[in-house]
C-alpha positions as CSV (number, residue, x, y, z in Angstrom):
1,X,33.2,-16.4,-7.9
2,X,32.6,-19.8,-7.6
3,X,30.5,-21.4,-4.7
4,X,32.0,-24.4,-3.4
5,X,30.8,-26.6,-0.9
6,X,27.0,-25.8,-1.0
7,X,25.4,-27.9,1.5
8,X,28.6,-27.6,3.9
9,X,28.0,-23.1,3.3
10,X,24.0,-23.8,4.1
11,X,24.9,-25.9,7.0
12,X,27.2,-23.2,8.5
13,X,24.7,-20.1,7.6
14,X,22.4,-22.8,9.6
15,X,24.3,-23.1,12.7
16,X,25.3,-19.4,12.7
17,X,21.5,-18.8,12.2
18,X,20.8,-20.5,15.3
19,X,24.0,-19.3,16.8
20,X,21.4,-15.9,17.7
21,X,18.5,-17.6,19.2
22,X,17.7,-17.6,22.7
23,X,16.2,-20.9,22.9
24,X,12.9,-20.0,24.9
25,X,9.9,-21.7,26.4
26,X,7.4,-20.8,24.0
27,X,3.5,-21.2,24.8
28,X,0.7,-21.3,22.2
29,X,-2.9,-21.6,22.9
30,X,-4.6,-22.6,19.7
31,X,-7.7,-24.4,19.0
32,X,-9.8,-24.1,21.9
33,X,-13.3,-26.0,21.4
34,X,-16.5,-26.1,23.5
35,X,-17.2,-29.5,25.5
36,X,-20.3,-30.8,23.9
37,X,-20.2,-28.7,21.1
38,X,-18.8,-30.5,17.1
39,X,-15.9,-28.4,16.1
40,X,-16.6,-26.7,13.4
41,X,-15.1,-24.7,10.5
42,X,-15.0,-21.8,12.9
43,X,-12.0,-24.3,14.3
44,X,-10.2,-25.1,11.4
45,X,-8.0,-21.8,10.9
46,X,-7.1,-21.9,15.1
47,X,-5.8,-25.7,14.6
48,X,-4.2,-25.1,11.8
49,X,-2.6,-22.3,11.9
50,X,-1.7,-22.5,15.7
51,X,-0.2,-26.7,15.1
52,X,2.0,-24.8,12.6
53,X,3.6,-21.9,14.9
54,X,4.5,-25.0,17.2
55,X,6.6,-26.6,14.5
56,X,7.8,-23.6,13.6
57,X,9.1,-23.3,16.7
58,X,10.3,-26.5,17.8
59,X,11.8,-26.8,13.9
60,X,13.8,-23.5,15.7
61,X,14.8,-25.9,18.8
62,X,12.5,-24.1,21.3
63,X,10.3,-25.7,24.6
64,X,7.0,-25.8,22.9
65,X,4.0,-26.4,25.2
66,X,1.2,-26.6,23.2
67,X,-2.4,-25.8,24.7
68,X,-6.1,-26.3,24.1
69,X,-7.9,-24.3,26.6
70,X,-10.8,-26.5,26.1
71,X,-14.4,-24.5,27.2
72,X,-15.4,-27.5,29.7
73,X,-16.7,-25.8,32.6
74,X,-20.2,-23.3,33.5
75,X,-23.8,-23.1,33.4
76,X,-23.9,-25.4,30.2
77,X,-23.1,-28.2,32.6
78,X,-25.6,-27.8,34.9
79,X,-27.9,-28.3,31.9
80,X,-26.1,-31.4,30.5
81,X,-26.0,-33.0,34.2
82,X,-29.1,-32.2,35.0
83,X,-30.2,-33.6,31.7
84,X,-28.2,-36.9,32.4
85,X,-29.4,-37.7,35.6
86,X,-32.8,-37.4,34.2
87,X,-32.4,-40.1,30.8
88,X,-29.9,-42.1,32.4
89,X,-30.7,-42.1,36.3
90,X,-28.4,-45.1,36.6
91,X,-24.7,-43.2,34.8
92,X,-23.1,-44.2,37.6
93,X,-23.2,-48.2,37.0
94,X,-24.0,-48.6,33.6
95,X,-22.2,-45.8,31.0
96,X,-24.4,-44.0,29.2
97,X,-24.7,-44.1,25.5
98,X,-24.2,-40.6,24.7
99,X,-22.3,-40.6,21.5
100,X,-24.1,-37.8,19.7
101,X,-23.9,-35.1,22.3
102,X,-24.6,-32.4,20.1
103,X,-28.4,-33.9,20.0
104,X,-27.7,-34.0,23.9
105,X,-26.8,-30.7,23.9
106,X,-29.7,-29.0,22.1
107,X,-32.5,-31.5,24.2
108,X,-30.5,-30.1,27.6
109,X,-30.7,-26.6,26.0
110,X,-34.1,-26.6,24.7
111,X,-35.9,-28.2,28.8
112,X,-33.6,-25.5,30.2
113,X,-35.3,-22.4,28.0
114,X,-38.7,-24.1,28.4
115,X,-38.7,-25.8,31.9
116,X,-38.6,-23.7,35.1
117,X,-38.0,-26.7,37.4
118,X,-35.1,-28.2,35.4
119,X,-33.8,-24.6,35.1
120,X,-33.2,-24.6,38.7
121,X,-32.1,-28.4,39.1
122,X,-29.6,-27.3,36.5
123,X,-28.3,-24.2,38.9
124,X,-28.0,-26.8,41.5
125,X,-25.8,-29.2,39.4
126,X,-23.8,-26.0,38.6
127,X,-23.5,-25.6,42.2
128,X,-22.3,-29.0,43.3
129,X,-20.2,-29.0,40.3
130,X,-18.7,-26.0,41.5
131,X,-17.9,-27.9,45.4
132,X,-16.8,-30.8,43.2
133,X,-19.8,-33.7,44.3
134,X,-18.0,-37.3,43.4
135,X,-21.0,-38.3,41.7
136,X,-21.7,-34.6,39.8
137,X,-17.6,-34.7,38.9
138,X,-18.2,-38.2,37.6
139,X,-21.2,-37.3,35.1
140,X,-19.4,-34.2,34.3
141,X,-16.1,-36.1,33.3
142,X,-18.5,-39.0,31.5
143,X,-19.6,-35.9,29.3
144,X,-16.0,-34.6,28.9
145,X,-14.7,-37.7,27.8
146,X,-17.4,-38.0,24.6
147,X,-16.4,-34.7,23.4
148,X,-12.6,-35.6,23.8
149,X,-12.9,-38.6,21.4
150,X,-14.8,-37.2,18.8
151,X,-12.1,-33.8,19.2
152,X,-9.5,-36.6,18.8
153,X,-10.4,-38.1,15.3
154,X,-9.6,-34.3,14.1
155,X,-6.5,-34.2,15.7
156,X,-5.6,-37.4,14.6
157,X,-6.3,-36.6,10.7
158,X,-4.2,-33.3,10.8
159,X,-1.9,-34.9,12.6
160,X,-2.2,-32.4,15.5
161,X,-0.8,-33.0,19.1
162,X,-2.1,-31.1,21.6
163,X,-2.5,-31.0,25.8
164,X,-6.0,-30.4,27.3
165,X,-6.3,-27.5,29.9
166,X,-9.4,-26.2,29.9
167,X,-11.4,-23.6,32.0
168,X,-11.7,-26.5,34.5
169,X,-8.2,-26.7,35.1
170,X,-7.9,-22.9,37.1
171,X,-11.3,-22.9,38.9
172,X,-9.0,-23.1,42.2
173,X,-6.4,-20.6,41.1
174,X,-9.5,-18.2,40.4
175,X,-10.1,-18.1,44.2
176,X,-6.5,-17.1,44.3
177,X,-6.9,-14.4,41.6
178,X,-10.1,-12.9,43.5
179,X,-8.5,-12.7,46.7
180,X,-5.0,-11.1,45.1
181,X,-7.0,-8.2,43.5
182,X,-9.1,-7.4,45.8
183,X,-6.6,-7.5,48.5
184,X,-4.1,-4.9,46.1
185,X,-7.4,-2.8,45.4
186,X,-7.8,-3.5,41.8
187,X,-11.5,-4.8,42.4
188,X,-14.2,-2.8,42.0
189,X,-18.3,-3.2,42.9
190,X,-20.3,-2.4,39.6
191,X,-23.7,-3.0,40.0
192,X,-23.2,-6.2,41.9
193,X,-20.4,-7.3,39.5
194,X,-16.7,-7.0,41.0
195,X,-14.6,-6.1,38.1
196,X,-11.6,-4.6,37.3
197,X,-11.2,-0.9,35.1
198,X,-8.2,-1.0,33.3
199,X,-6.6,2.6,31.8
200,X,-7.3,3.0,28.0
201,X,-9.9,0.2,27.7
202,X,-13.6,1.1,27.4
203,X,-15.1,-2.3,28.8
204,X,-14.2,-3.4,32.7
205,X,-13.2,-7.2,33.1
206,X,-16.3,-8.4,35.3
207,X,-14.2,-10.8,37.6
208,X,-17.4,-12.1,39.9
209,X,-20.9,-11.9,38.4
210,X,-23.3,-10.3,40.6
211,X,-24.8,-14.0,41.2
212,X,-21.3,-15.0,42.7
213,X,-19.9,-17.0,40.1
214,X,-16.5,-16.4,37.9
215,X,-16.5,-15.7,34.3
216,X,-14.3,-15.6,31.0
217,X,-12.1,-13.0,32.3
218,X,-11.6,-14.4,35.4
219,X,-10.2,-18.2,34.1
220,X,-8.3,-15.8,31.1
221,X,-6.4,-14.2,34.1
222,X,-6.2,-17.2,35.9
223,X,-4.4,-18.4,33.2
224,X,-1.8,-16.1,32.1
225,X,-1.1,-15.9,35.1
226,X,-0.4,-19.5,35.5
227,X,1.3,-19.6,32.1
228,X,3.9,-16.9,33.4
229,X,4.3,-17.9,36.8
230,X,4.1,-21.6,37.1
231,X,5.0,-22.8,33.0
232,X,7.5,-19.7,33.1
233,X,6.9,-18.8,29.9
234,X,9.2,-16.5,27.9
235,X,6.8,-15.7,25.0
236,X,3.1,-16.5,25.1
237,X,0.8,-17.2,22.0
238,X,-2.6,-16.6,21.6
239,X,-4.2,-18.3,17.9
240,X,-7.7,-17.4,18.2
241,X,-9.9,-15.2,16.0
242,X,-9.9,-11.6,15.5
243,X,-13.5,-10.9,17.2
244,X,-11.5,-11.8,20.4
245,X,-8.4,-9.2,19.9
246,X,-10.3,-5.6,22.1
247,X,-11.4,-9.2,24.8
248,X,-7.3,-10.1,24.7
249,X,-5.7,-7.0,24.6
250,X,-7.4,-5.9,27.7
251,X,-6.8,-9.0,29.2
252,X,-3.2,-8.5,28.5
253,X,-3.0,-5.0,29.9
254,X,-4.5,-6.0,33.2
255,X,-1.6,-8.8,33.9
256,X,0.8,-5.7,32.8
257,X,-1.2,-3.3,35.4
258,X,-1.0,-5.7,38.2
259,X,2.5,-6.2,37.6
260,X,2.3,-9.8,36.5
261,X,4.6,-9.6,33.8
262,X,7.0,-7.0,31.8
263,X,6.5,-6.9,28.1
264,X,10.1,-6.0,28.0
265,X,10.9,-9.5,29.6
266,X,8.1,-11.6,28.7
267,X,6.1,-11.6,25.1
268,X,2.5,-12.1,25.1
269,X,1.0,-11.6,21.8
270,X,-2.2,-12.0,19.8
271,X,-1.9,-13.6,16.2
272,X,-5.8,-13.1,15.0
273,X,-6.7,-14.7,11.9
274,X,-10.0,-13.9,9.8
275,X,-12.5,-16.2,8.5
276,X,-13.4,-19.5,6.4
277,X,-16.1,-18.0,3.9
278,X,-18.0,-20.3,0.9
279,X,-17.6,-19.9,-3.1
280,X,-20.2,-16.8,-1.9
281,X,-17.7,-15.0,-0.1
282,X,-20.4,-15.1,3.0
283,X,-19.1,-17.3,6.4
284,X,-18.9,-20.8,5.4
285,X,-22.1,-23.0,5.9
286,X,-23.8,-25.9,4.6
287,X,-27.0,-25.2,1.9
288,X,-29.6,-25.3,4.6
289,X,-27.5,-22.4,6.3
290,X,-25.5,-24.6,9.3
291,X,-22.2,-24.3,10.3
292,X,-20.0,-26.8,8.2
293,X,-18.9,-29.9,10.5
294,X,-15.0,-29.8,10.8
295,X,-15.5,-34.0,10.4
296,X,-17.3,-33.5,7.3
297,X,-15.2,-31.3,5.7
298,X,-12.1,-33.5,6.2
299,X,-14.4,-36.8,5.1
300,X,-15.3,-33.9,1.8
301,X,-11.7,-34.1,1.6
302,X,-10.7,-37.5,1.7
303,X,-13.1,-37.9,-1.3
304,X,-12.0,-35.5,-3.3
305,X,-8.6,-36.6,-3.1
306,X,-9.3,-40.0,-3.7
307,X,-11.4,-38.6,-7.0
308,X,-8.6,-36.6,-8.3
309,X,-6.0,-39.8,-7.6
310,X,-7.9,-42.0,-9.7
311,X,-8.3,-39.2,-12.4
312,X,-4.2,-39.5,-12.5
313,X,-4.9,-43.3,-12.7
314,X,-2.3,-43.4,-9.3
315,X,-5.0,-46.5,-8.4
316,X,-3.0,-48.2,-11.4
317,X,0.0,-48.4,-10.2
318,X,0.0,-47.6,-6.1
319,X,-1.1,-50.4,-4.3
320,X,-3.7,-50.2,-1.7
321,X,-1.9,-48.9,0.6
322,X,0.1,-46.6,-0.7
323,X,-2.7,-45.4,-2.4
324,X,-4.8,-44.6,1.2
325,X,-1.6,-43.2,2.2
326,X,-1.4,-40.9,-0.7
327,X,-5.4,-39.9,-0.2
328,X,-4.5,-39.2,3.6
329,X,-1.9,-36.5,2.3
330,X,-3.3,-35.5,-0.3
331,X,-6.0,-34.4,1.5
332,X,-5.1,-33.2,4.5
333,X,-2.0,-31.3,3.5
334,X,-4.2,-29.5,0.9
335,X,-6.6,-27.9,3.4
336,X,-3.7,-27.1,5.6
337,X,-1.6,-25.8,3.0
338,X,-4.5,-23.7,1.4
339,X,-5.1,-22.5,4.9
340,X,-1.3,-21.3,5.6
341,X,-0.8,-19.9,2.2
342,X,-3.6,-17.1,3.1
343,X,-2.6,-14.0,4.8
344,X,-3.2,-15.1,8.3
345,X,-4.9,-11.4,8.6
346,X,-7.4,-12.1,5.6
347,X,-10.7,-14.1,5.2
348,X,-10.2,-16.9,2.4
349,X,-12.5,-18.3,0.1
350,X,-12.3,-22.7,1.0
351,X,-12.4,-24.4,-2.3
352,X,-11.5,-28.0,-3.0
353,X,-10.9,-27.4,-6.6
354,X,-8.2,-24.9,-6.0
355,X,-6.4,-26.8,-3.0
356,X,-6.4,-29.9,-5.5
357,X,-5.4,-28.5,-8.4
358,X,-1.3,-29.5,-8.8
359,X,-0.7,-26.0,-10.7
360,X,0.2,-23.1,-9.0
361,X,0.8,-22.8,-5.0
362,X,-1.0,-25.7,-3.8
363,X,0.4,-28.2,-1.5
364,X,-0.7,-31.0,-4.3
365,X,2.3,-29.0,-6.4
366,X,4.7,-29.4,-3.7
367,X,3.9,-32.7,-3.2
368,X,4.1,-33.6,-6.5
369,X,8.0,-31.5,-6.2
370,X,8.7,-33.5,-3.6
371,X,7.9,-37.0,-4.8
372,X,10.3,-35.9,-8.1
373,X,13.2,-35.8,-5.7
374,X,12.2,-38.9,-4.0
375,X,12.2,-40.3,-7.2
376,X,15.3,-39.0,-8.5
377,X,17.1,-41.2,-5.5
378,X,15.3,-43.9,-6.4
379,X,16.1,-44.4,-10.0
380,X,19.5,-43.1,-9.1
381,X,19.5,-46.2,-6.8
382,X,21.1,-44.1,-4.0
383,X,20.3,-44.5,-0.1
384,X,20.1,-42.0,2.5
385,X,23.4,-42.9,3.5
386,X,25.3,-43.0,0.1
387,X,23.5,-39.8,-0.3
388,X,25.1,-38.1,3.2
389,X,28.0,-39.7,1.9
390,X,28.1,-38.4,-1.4
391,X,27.1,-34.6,0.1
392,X,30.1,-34.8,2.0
393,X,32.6,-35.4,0.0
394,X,31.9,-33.7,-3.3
395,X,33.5,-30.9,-4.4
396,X,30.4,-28.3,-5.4
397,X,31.0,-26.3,-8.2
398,X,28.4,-24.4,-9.7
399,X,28.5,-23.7,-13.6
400,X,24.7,-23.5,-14.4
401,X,22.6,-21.0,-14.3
402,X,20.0,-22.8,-12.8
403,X,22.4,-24.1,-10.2
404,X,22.6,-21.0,-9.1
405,X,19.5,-19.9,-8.9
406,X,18.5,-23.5,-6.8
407,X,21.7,-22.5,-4.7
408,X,20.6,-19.1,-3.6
409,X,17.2,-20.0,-3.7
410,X,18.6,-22.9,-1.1
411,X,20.1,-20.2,1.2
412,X,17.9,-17.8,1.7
413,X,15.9,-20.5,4.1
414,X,17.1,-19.4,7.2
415,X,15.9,-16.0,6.2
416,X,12.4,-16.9,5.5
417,X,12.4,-18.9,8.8
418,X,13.7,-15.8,10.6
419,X,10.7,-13.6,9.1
420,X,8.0,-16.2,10.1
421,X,9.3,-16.7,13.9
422,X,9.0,-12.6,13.9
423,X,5.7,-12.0,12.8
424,X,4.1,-15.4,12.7
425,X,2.8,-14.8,9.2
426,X,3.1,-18.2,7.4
427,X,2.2,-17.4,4.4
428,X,5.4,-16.1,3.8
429,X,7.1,-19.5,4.3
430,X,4.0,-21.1,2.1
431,X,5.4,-18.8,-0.7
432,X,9.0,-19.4,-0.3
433,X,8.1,-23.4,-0.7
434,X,6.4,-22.8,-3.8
435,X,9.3,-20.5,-5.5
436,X,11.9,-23.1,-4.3
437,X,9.6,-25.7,-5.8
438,X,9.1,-23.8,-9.2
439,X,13.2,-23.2,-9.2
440,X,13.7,-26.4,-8.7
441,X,11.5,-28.1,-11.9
442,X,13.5,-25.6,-14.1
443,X,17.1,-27.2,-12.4
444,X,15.1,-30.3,-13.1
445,X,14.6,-29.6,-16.8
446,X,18.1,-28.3,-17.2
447,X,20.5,-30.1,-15.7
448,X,20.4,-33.9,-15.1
449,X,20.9,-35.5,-11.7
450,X,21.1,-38.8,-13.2
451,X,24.0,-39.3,-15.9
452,X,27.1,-41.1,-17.0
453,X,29.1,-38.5,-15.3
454,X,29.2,-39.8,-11.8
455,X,30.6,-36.3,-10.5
456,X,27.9,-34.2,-12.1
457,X,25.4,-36.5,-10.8
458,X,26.6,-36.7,-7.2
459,X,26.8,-32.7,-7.2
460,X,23.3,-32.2,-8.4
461,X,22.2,-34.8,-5.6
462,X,23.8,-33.5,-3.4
463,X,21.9,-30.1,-4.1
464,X,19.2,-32.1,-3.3
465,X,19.5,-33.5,-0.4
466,X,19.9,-30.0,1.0
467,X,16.7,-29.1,-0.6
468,X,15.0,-32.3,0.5
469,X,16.3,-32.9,4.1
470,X,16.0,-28.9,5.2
471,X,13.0,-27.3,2.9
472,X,10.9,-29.7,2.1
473,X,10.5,-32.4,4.6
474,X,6.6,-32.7,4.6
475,X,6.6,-33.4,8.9
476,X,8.1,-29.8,9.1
């Protein structure tokens, strides 16, 4: 039987595909640093991985709100406050030049393990920070806005979008929460602590410390709460590490025991992910033992890419530009790719040499896939439009073997995209990408998109332009 029509058949499987979905509002809390704290390595999977589940699902047409629940709110602040009143008495006029706050953080840290009377000017900062003081609000949002630059540059070089709501954002909705459960009786007094016991989980969530003050649990209930109630969220997506999953589950059950939410209605899910280790299969760190700099890694990167361009002499004959273009992908879609192409479950082992190496299922081989098609158009000095033309108006017949293979290869897309949307395991779309990659260079070798034959050459473009505008697009 002979398959005519190729892109309009993939179009149609596409639009019956989508025919299925209930378009949803979809939220996804992924990377999550601290406020005054570098990201780190530790970050890099939760960024990465969670940026991707996004696209995923806006590639499927859903309402994506994507969240960083940033840590910018306790005791910690008290310190840095306290700290900033003292080196900078006038941060009111005059801004303060606190660019490295991770120094700032450690000097704030270290006076508030070794000084008793900054210990309890920092409680006092908490406390006011807590009845929101103008003045303690504005140092604490002169802090705030440090770390948000310097979490920005990361963003910006895997191209990342992302809205800040952080612990801050549901201190008043944790009033609210207090007042609900104890008013339903699901607060209990546990030495001083009011938590909450929750059937089948061994550890209580402690809701007010015995000190008065709200915790982790108590701004995580806050805000699934908010996310089903106020955002009203069909399916709810948690991309943080699997050392959190016994802390999430239970969180999870308690919003089902009070009746927030039916699991048969609304989704809330977990999708854990293991770690970043070295070439020594131990948690990545520098060679004095710290934690690797997420900035440092991507400027490692940037290098490296830049290395292995000029080893391809692409300095010869890209220009400038193109050729910091080329670095910037290169080297960014490389760690992401090598990132995604893991198990999501599984630790990996980060290597630079692997992720740059254009054999195998690297990104850099995709690329490299990609730029051939590009290419092909070019030297077949076809636009976009002669091409959409040309795909809708020839007649697809397919005689070679390999034509086949690219065809079928083509259609089982909407499959693949199906599988990830269900189980959120990327990987499996990583794979796909690198067989439809590998089954294109054999069509490649085989059959010529190019030729005297005008027909045979619009049919195998037009092949291509299926492959190019649906698969391989490097923004999806």
């Amino acid at each position: 039987m002979e398959l005519y029509f190729l892109h309009q058949l993939y179009s149609k499987f596409l639009d019956f595909f989508s025919f299925f979905i209930s378009y949803e509002k979809v939220v996804i809390d992924f990377s999550s640093p601290n406020i005054a704290k570098e990201m780190h390595v530790g970050h890099l999977r939760s960024t990465i991985i969670g940026d991707s589940i996004c696209r995923l699902f806006e590639f499927m047409g859903h309402d994506v709100l994507r969240l960083n629940h940033l840590g910018d709110w306790g005791t910690q602040f008290g310190m840095l406050i306290a700290h900033l009143q003292d080196k900078f008495p006038d941060y009111l006029t005059v801004s303060p030049p606190i660019g490295d706050l991770q120094a700032f953080y450690k000097e704030s840290k270290r006076r508030f393990d070794t000084e008793e009377e900054f210990k309890k000017h920092a409680y006092y900062c908490v406390v006011l920070l807590q009845s929101k003081s103008p003045d303690i609000i504005k140092a604490w949002n002169l802090i705030c806005d440090v770390s948000r630059k310097e979490f920005q540059k990361i963003y910006d070089c895997l191209d990342v979008s992302i809205i800040d709501r952080g612990e801050s954002y549901y201190q008043d909705r944790m009033h609210e929460i207090v007042k609900e459960l104890e008013e339903r009786g699901f607060l209990q007094m546990d030495d001083g602590r009011k938590v909450v016991f929750i059937p089948g989980c061994s550890v209580p969530l402690t809701v007010v410390k015995s000190d008065g003050g709200f915790t982790y649990d108590t701004s995580d209930l806050a805000a699934i709460k908010q996310r089903i109630f106020e955002e009203k969220a069909d399916y709810i997506i948690y991309v943080i590490d699997s050392g959190q999953s016994v802390h999430l589950q239970t969180i999870f059950a308690a919003a089902q025991m009070i009746g927030w939410y039916d699991p048969k209605v609304t989704k809330v899910i977990h999708a854990p992910f293991g770690v970043v280790l070295g070439e020594d299969k131990k948690k990545f760190k520098t060679r004095c033992g710290d934690t690797v700099r997420l900035i440092d890694l991507l400027e490692e990167g940037l290098k490296r890419a830049m290395d292995k361009l000029k080893e391809k002499e692409r300095d010869k004959v890209l220009t400038a530009e193109e050729l910091k273009a080329a670095q910037i992908s290169v080297a960014f879609g490389c760690i992401k790719y090598a990132d995604l192409s893991h198990h999501r479950i599984n630790d990996y082992i980060f290597s630079f040499d692997k992720m740059l190496d254009d054999k195998g299922n690297t990104a850099a081989y995709l690329l490299y896939a990609f730029t051939r098609i590009r290419s092909i158009a070019r030297v077949a000095n076809i636009n976009e439009d002669k091409l959409q033309k040309a795909a809708g108006t020839t007649e697809i017949i397919l005689d070679h073997e390999k034509e086949w293979k690219l065809g079928k290869c083509i259609l089982r897309f909407p499959e693949i995209i199906q599988k990830c949307l269900d189980d959120l395991l990327l990987h499996t779309l990583c794979d796909y990408l690198y067989e439809l990659a590998t089954t294109f260079t054999e069509f490649y070798d085989n059959c010529y998109c190019v030729e005297k034959d005008r027909q045979t050459g619009e049919l195998h473009l037009s092949i291509l332009k299926v492959k190019w505008n649906n698969c391989l697009t490097p923004q999806q």
